[in-house]
C-alpha positions in Angstrom: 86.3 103.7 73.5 88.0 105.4 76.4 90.1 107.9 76.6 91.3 107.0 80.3 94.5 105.3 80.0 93.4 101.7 80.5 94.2 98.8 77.9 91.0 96.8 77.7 87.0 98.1 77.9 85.0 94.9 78.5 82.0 94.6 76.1 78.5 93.3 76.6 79.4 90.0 75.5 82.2 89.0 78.0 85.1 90.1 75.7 87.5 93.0 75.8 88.0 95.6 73.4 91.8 97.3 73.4 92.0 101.0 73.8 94.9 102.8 71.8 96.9 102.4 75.2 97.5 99.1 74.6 98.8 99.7 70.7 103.0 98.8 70.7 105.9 100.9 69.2 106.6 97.8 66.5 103.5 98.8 64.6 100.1 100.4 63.7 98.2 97.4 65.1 99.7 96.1 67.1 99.1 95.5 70.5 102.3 95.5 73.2 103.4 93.4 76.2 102.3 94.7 79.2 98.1 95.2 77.4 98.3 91.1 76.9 100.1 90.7 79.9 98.1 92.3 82.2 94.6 91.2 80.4 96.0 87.3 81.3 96.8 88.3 85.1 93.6 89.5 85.3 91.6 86.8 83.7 93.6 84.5 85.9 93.7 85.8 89.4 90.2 87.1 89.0 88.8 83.0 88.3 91.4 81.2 90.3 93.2 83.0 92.8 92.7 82.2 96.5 94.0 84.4 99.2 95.8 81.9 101.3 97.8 81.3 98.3 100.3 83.4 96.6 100.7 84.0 92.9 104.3 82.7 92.6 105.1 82.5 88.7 103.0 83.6 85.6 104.3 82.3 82.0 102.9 84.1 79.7 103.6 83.2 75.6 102.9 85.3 73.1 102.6 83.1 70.0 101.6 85.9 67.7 101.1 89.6 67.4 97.9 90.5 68.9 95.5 93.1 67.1 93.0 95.9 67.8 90.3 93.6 67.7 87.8 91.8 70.6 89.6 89.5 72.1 87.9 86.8 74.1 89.5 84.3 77.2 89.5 80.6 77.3 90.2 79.6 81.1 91.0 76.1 82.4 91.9 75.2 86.6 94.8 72.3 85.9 95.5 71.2 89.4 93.4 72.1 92.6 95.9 70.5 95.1 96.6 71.7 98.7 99.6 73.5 98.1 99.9 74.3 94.4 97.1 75.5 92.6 97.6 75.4 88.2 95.7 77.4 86.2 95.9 78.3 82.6 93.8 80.6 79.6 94.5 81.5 76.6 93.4 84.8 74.7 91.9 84.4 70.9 91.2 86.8 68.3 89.2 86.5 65.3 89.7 82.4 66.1 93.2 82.3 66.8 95.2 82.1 69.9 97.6 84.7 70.0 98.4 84.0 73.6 98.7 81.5 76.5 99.3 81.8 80.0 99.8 79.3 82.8 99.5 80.5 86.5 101.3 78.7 89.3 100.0 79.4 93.4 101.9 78.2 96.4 99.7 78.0 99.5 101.4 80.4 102.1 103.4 78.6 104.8 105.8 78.7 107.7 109.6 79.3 106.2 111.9 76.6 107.0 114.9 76.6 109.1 118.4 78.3 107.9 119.5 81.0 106.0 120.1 80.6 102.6 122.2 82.4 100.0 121.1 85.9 98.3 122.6 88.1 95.8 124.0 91.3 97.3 121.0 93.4 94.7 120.9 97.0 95.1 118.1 99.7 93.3 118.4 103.1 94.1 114.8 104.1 93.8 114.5 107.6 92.4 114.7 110.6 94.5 112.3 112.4 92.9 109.1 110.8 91.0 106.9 112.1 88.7 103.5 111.0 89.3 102.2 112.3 85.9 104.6 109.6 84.0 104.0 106.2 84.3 108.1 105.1 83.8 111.3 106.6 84.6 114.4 105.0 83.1 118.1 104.6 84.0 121.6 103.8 82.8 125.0 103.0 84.4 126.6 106.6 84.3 123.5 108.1 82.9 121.2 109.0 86.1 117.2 109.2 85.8 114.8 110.8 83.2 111.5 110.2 81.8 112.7 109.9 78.2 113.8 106.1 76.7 115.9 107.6 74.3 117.8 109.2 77.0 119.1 105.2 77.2 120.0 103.9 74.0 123.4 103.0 75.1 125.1 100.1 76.0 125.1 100.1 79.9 123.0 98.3 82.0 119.3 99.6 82.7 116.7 99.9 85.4 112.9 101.1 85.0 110.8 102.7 88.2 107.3 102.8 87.1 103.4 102.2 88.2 100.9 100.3 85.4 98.2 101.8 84.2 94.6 100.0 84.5 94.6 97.3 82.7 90.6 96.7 82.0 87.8 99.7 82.7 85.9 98.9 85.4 88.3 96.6 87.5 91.2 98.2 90.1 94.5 96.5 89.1 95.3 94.0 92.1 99.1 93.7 93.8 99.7 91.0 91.6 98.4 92.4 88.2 100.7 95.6 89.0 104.2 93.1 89.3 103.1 91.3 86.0 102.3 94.4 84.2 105.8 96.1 85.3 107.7 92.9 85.1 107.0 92.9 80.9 109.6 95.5 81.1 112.3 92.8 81.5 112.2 92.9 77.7 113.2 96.8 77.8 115.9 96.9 80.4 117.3 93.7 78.6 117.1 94.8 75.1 117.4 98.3 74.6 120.9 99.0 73.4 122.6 102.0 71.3 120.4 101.4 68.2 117.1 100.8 70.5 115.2 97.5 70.3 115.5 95.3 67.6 114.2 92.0 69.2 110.7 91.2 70.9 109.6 89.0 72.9 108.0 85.9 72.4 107.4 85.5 76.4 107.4 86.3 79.8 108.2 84.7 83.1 107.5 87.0 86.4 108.1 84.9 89.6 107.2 86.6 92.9 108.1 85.3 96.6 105.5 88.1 97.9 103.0 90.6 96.3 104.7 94.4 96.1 103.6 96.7 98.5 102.5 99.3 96.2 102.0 101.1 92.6 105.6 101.7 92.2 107.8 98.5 90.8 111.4 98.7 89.9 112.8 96.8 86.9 117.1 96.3 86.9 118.8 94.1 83.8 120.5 91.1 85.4 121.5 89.2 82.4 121.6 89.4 78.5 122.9 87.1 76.5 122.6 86.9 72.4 123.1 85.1 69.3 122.3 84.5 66.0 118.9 86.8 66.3 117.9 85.6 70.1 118.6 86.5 73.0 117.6 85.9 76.9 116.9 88.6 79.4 116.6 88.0 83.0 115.6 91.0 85.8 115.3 91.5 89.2 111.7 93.1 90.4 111.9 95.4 93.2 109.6 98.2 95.5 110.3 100.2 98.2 111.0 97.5 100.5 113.6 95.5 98.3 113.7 92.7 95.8 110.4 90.3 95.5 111.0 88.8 92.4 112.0 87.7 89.2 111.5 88.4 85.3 113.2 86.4 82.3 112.3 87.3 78.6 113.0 85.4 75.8 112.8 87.1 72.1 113.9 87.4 68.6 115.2 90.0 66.2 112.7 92.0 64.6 115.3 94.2 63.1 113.1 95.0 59.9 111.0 97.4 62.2 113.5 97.9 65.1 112.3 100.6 67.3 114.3 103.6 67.6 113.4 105.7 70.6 114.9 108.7 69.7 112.4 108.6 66.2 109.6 106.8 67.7 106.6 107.6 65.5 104.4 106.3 68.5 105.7 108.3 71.6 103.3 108.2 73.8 103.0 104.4 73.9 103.5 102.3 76.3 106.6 99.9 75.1 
């Protein structure tokens, strides 16, 4: 198995084997977001996507925690129309779906007339970067750093942060890279003083282009909560502004929360 940080090796028999960079903070075996994520992107775009057409919204739901184990990709082209292209697969282990994704494209076209209504967003990207760590965090009031304990607080939050590869073999694409990134909705939304004690059963990333290049930015929007759920929404942006859109929706897991600041798994990718 690799040691290169990438999630999934592909095997001989067309499935993919998870590396211990794709293992989660909430357990042992346990694989996290952005592995399963990514794995679906890729399946997708690599069988359906068309370059006249732009990858506008990937739903991705995790039904239930995905293992260590081969995990093999059903894929199915919905719709084949002229201006919307569906797509959907879902990834199986042992038997079992443990998730399913549905890929929405928009064939490229002129813009209409008028200006429309956007939200004043701002992201001050990080001054300086270090291109040895794949995330830097921040809080209102707290300023940049490496470290996701630095953020267990109640403020809002922002991630700036490049994906690693998400299967051996295969360069992760423009679109692969914004999924991958935009899993950290779930972070940015859910992290508070005593770290994060919900996970996600889902992700929504919708683009209006493809980011220009490794480095996404991830701010908190909304989070709302009760009674053991709540909903996250973020706004996904590069050098060159906002391009998107992320929304998580989850559920408390507060038996196993994760506490950043006595993570047994630190170098994992949350």
């Amino acid at each position: 198995m690799s040691e290169q940080p990438v999630h999934f090796e592909p095997t001989a028999d067309g499935a993919f084997l998870p590396t211990r960079f794709a293992q989660s903070h909430w357990g042992e075996d346990h694989l996290n977001g952005p592995a399963i994520v990514g794995l679906a992107a890729v399946v997708l775009e690599q069988e359906y996507g068309r370059e006249e057409f732009l990858p506008s919204r990937l739903t991705v739901d995790l039904f239930k925690a995905a293992r260590g184990v081969p995990t093999t990709v059903k894929t199915n082209l919905v719709r084949d129309g002229r201006r919307v292209r569906n797509s959907e697969c879902e990834l199986v282990q042992d038997g079992v779906t443990v998730a399913h994704a549905t890929l929405v494209q928009y064939r490229r076209a002129e813009a209409p007339r008028g200006t429309e209504w956007t939200p004043p967003g701002e992201f001050a990207v990080p001054t300086e970067v270090d291109p040895s760590r794949a995330i830097h965090v921040s809080s209102d009031g707290q300023g940049w750093t490496n470290e996701i304990a630095d953020h267990q607080n109640a403020a809002r939050k922002r991630t700036w942060g490049r994906s690693i590869q998400v299967v051996a073999g295969t360069d992760n694409s423009a679109f692969v890279r914004a999924a991958v990134i935009a899993e950290g909705t779930s972070l940015v939304t859910n992290l508070g003083t005593a770290g994060v004690g919900y996970i996600n059963g889902d992700l929504t990333v919708a683009l209006v282009r493809l980011p220009v290049d490794d480095w996404i930015g991830v701010q908190a929007e909304t989070h709302w909560a009760a009674d053991g759920i709540s909903v996250g929404t973020s706004t996904l942006y590069d050098r060159a502004g906002a391009f998107g859109s992320g929304m998580v929706t989850a559920v408390s897991n507060a038996a196993v929360q994760v506490d950043f600041g006595n993570d047994p798994f630190p170098s994992r990718t949350h």
